[in-house]
matplotlib code that plots the C-alpha trace (Angstrom):
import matplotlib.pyplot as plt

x = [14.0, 16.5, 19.3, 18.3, 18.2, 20.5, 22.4, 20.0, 19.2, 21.5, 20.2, 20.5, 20.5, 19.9, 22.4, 24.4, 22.0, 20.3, 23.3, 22.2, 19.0, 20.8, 23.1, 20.2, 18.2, 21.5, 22.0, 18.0, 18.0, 21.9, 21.9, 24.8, 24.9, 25.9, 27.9, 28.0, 31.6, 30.1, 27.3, 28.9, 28.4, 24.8, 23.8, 25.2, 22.1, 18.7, 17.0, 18.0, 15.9, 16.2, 15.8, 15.0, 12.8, 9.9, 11.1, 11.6, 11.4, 12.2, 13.6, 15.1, 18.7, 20.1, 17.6, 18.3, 15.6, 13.4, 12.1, 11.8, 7.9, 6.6, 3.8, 2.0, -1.8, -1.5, -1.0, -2.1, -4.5, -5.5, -6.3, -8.0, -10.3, -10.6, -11.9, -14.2, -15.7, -18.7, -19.8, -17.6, -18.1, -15.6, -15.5, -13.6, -16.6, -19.1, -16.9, -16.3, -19.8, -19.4, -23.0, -23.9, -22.9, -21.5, -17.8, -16.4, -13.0, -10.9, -7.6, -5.4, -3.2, -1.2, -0.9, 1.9, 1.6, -1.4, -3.4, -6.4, -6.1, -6.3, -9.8, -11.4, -10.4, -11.8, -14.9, -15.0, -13.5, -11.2, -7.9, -5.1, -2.6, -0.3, 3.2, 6.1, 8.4, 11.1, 11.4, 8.0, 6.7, 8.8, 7.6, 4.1, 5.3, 6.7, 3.9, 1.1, 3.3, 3.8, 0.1, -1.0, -1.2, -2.3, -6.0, -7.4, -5.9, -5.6, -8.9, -8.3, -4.9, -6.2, -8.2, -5.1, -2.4, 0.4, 2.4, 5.1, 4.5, 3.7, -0.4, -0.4, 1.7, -0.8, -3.1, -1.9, -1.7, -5.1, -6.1, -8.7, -8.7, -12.2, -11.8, -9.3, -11.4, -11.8, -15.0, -13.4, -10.1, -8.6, -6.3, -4.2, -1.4, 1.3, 1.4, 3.6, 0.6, 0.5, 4.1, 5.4, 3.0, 5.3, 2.4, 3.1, 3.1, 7.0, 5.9, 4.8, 8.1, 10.3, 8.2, 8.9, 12.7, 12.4, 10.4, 11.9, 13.0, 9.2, 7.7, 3.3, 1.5, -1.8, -2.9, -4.1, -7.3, -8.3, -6.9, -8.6, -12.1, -11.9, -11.5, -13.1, -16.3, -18.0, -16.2, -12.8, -12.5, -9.5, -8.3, -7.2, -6.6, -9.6, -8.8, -6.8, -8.0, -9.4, -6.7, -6.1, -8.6, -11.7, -15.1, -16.0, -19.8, -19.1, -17.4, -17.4, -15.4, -13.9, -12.2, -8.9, -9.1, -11.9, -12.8, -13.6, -16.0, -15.7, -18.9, -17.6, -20.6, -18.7, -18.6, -22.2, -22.3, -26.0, -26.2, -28.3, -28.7, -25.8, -24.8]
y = [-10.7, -7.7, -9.3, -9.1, -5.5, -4.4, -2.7, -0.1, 1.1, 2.8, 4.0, 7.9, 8.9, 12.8, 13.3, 11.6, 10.9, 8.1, 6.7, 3.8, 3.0, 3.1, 1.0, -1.0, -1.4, -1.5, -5.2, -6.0, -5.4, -5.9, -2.7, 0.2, 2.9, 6.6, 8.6, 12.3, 11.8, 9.6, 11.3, 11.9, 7.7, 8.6, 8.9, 4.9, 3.9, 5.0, 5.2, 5.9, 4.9, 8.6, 8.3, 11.4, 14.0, 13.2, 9.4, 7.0, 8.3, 7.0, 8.9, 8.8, 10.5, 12.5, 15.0, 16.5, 18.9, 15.9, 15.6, 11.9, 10.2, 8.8, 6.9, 9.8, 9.3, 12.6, 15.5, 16.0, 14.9, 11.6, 14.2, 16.2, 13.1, 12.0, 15.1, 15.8, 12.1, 13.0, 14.8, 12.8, 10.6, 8.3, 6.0, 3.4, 3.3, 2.3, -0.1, -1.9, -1.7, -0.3, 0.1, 2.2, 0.6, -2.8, -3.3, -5.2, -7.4, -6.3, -7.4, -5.1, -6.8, -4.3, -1.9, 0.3, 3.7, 2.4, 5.2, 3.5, 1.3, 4.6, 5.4, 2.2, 2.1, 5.5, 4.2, 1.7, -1.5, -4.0, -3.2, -6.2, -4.6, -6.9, -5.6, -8.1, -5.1, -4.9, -1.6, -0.5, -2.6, -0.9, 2.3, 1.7, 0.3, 4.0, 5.1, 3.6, 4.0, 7.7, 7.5, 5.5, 8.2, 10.9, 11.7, 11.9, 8.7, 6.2, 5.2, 4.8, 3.3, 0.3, -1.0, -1.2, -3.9, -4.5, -8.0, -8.3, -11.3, -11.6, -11.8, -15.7, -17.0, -15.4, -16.9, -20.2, -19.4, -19.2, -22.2, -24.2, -21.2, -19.7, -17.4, -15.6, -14.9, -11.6, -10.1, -8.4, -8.3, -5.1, -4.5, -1.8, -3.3, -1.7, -2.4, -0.7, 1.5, 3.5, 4.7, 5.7, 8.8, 12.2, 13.0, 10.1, 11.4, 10.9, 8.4, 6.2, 7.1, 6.3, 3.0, 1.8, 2.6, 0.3, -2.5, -2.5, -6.4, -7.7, -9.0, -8.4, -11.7, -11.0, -14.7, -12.8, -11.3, -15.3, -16.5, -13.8, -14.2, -17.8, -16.8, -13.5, -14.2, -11.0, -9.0, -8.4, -4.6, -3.7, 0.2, 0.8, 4.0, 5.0, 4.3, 1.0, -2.4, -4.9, -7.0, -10.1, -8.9, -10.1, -8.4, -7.4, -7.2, -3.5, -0.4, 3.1, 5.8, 8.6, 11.6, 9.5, 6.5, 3.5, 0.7, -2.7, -4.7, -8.4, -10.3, -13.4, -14.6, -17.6, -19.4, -19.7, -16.0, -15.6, -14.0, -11.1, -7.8, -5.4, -3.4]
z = [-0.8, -0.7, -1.8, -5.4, -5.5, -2.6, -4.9, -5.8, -2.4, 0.6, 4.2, 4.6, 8.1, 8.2, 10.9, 13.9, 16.1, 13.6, 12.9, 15.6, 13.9, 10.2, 11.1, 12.7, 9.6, 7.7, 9.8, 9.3, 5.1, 4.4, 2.9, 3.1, 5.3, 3.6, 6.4, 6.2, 4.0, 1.8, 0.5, -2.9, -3.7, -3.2, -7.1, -7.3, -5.7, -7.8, -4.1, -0.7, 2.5, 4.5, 8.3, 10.2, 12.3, 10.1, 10.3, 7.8, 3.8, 0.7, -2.3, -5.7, -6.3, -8.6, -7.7, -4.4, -4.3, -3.8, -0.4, 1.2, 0.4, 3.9, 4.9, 6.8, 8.2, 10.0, 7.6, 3.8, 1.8, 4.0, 7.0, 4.8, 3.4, 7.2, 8.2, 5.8, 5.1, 6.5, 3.3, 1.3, -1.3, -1.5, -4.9, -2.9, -0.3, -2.5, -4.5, -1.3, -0.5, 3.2, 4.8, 7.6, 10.9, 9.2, 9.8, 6.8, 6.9, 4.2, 2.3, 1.3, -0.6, -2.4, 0.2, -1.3, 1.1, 2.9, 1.3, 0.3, 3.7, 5.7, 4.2, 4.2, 8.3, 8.4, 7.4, 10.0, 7.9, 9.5, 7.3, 7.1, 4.4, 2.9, 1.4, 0.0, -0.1, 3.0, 2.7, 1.5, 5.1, 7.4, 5.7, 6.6, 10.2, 10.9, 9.9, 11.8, 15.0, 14.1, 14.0, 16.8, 19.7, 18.0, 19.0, 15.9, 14.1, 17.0, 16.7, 12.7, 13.1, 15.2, 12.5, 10.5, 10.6, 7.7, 7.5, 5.2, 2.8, -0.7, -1.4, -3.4, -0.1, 2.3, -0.1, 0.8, 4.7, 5.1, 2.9, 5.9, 8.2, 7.5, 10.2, 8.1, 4.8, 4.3, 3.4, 0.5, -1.4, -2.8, -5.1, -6.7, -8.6, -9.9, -13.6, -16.7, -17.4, -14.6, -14.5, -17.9, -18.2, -17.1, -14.9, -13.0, -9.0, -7.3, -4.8, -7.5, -9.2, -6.3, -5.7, -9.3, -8.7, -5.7, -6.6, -10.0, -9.8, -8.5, -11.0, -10.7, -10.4, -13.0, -11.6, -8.4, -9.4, -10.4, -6.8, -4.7, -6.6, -5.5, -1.9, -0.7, 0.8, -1.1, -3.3, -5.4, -5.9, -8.2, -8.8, -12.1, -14.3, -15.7, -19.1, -18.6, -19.9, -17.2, -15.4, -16.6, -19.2, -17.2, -17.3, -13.8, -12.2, -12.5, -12.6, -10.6, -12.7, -11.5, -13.1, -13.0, -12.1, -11.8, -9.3, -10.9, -8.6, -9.1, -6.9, -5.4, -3.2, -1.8, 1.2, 1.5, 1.8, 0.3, -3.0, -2.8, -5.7, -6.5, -2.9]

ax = plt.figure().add_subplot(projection="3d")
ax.plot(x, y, z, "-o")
ax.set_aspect("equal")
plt.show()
């Protein structure tokens, strides 16, 4: 899948002693390596892959006061919303429908930075994250390993699992495997919308740089209705029109954006009222 836009991304390492692993990935994603006396080619490639202390990154160039965007469970705002979610009251919980005590199955299958993921698996739900970038997947890899023995996260961190395939083919995997239905499908495609404003945040900058050649599939609302067992929830800019312009069951608005809840009821799930 990299080959079509290899020329808009190099690996970084931030010193000698990641050389190995750049020029490991370098193999893995036939992509170039940037040594220390090259680093003035850097502004031919809109985004470099950065691998250091803090582990893997991703930024744009021709702005090198930019620090790398990682996948990070441990420290920010997600530690903040972990801590706290006792009191909390999440949008994306309610959209999902979690219940006290029920452990829900859920498809990511945009997972971007694994954001959302991180807070539905905080809340007890079974998190598989799908992600048809290369790079975007090993992102989130580094992540959940940098997560995985820390005392606060581990727990969170085993719900979680990312596999790197594009949502319609997984689609298509689990055709006759009813064990592998997820209760519900989210959703957070990136769309033209969401990245033109000046307020748009840099990791959503940087991922637009990346995934610039990846065309979104609008059929995948219609596919994953057809298949969750309970519910479709989409994210979506609180202003934005419905994707694929269809009418969900409802909506839950925020201050910025808004969760579109799409009831599927199938495979004899029973139908009962709104959750």
């Amino acid at each position: 899948m990299l080959d079509s836009f290899h020329h808009r991304i190099a690996i970084l390492p931030e010193s000698g002693q990641f050389t190995r692993q750049a020029n490991s990935l370098s193999d893995k994603l036939n992509i170039p390596v940037l040594t220390a006396d090259e680093t003035v080619e850097i502004n031919k490639y809109p985004v470099v892959l950065c691998i250091g202390e803090a582990g893997l990154g991703i930024r744009q160039t021709g702005n090198n006061t930019q620090k790398p965007v990682h996948v990070d469970f441990l420290r920010g705002s997600l530690a903040y919303r972990n801590r706290h979610k006792a009191n909390s009251r999440e949008l994306i919980v309610k959209a999902v429908g979690i219940k006290p005590g029920q452990e829900l199955n859920v498809l990511d299958a945009t997972a971007g930075l694994g954001r959302d993921a991180f807070i539905l698996a905080a809340f007890g739900c079974r998190v598989h994250m799908l992600e048809r970038s290369p790079v975007v997947f090993l992102l989130l890899q580094d992540g959940i390993r940098r997560s995985a023995d820390d005392q606060e996260t581990a727990s969170i961190i085993a719900r979680m699992r990312v596999s790197q395939v594009e949502a319609m083919s997984y689609f298509k995997q689990i055709e006759g495997q009813p064990e592998l239905v997820p209760d519900v499908i989210y959703l957070d495609p990136m769309f033209p919308e969401r990245l033109k404003s000046a307020k748009v945040k840099k990791e959503m900058q940087v991922l637009q740089s990346l995934l610039a050649d990846i065309p979104g599939d609008q059929d995948i609302l219609k596919a994953s209705i057809g298949i969750a067992k309970k519910r479709v929830v989409v994210k979506r800019p609180r202003l934005a029109g419905y994707l694929a312009e269809r009418s969900p069951s409802f909506s839950i608005k925020g201050k910025s954006s808004r969760f579109d809840v799409y009831q599927t009821f199938n495979k004899n799930e029973p139908r009962t009222c709104r959750e």
